[in-house]
Every structure is written in structure tokens, then in C-alpha cells.
N, C-alpha and C positions, 0 to 999 in steps of 0.2 A: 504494500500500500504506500502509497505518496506521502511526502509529509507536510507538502500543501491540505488544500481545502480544494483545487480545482478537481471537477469533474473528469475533464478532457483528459487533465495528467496524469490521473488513477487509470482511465482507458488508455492512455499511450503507453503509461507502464508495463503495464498486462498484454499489451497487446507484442511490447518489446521483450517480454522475458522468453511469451513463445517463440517469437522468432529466432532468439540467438539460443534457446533450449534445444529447438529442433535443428538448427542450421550445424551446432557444433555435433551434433550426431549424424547428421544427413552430408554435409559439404565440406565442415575442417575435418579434415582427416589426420590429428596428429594423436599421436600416442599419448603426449602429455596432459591432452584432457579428459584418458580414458573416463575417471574415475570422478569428472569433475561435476558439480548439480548448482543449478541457477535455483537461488535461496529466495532473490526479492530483488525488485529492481523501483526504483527512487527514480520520480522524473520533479527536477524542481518549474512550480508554476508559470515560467515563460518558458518552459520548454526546452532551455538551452542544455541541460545537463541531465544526463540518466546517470543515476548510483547504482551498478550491477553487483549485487552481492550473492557470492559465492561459497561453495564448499568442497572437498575434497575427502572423500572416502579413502585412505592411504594405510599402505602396509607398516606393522608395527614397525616403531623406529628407524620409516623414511618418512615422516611424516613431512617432516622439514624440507629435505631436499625437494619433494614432490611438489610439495606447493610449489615452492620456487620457479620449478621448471612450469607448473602450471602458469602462474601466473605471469611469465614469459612471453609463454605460448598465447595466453588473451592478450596482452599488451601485442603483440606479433598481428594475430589477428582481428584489432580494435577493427580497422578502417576497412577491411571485409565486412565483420559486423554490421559497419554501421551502414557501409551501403546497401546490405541483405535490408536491416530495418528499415533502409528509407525508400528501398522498392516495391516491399511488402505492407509497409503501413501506408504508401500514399503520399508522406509527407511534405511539406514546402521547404522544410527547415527540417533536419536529423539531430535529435541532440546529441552532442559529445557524451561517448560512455566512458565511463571511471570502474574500473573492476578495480571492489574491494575486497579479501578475503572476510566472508562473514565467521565472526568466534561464538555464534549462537551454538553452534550444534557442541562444543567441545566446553562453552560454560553450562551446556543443559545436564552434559556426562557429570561434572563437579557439583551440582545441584542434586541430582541423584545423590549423588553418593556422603550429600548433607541430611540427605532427607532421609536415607538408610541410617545415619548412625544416630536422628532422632527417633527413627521407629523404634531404634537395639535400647537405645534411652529411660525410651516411655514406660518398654517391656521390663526393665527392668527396675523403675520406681512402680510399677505394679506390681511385682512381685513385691517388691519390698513395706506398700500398704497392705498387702492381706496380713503379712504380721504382727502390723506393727501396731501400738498401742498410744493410748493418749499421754500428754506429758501431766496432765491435773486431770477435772471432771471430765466425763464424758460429753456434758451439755454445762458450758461455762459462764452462760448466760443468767439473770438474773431471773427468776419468776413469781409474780405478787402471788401473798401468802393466801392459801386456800382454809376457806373455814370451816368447822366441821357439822357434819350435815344435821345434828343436833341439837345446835345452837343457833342455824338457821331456821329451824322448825319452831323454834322457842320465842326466836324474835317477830315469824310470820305471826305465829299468835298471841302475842300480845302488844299488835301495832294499836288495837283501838279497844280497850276491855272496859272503858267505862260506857260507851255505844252501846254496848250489849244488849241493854238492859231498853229501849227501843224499840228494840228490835221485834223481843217478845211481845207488846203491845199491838202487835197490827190486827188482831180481830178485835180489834176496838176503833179504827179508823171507819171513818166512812166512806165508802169509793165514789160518792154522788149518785145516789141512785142503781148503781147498778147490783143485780143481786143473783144470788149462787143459786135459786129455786129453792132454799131451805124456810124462807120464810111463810108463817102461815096467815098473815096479816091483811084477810083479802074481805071486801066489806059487801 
């Protein structure tokens, strides 16, 4: 992806990675790029400059030399390149390509192999919580005092004990006229 904002230049990018992906397999015919893969290609928003970044798959301990020669070999054939992409895309203007070795793929190996030794880490402060025990309480927190279930029953009853006595008296109220049938007051 571009590290502008234009449009055009995310489509010219994409459209230039194909070209020199498939051109360095199909028409350079050199040895030195057996191994080589087009990572991402950068066009800046006037279009002048393409960033071609690169990778190289390499046998243990030529890693060094190989690139080298790779990188050679693309500087060798830039201005092949770039006339393949300027026949192929159309273009008015070809921008100048810049191949840069990309270190994504060989810091992604060093990340792994962080990520492994926090996995060994983790696994291993697990092991050592199932044994392990508290330095004080269990639960160190403070918690308000709980009262006993007896002397909340004692305090329920006796919120209102002079009321009482009230209470008893309601077949002595009068409800206004209304009446239970028990009366025999009929004239």
C-alpha cells in the first residue's frame, strides 16, 4: 500500500508490483533472482518515485552474499523494469524505482521467537500459581460487621410496642356505614 492518501498511486503501485513480479520470472533470466519475492511496492503521490521492497529466501549462511548479488542484479535491471512498467501500465511518466531490501520477513522470525519465550513464561508462572499460597488473608479486604440474626429479630419487634395497643381496638371503629351482614338491626 502507498503511503500517500492518492487513489491512482495505490492503483499504480499494485499494478507495478505485478509487472516486475511476473517480468522477473517470465523475461530476467538471471540466477540471482532465483529466490527473490516482491514484498510491496510504495509509489509517492506525484508519481515520481516507486519504493520496491523486497525479499530473498537464501540458503543458511549465504544469506549475505545472496542478497548482495540480488540486489545487483535489480539495480542491473532497474531500466528494463521500468520500461516493462511503462508499456504495461500505459503510463505518461514511469516513476523511478528504488529497490529496497525489505527486513519485515526476518524481524517477523525474531518476533516469533519473543512470542515463544513469553508463551515458555506464562506456562510457567502457571505452574507456579497452582501452588502457590497467599502471603496474609485469603480475602484482604475489609467487610462491614454482620449482625446476628437474633438481634435483628428483637429489634424488628420492638420498632413500635406502644402502637400495639391500637391496634387491638378496630372492632370498635366505625367503617361508615359499611357492614359484615352480622348485624340484626333491621326495622
Amino acid at each position: 500500500m502507498p503511503s500517500g492518501t492518492n487513489p491512482r498511486a495505490a492503483r499504480i503501485a499494485a499494478l507495478i508490483q505485478r509487472v516486475i513480479a511476473s517480468s522477473m520470472e517470465a523475461q530476467l533470466h538471471d540466477k540471482r533472482l532465483a529466490n527473490v519475492t516482491i514484498t510491496e511496492v510504495r509509489v509517492t503521490n506525484d508519481l515520481q518515485l516507486a519504493k520496491v521492497y523486497w525479499t530473498q529466501l537464501g540458503h543458511a549462511g549465504k544469506e549475505q552474499g545472496e542478497r548482495k548479488r540480488a540486489q545487483e542484479a535489480l539495480n542491473q535491471a532497474k531500466g528494463r523494469l521500468r520500461s516493462l512498467v511503462g508499456t504495461k501500465a500505459g503510463l505518461r511518466l514511469t516513476p523511478q524505482l528504488q529497490f529496497i531490501f525489505d527486513e519485515v520477513p526476518g524481524e517477523a522470525h525474531e518476533i516469533e521467537d519473543i512470542l515463544a519465550m513469553a508463551r515458555k513464561r506464562d506456562e510457567e508462572l502457571a505452574k507456579a500459581r497452582e501452588t502457590a499460597q497467599y502471603a496474609g488473608d485469603a480475602d484482604p479486604y475489609k467487610h462491614p460487621e454482620t449482625r446476628d440474626e437474633d438481634s435483628d429479630l428483637d429489634d424488628e419487634s420492638d420498632w413500635d410496642d406502644e402502637s400495639d395497643d391500637d391496634w387491638d381496638n378496630l372492632d370498635d371503629i366505625d367503617l361508615g356505614g359499611a357492614s359484615d351482614g352480622s348485624d340484626t338491626d333491621e326495622a
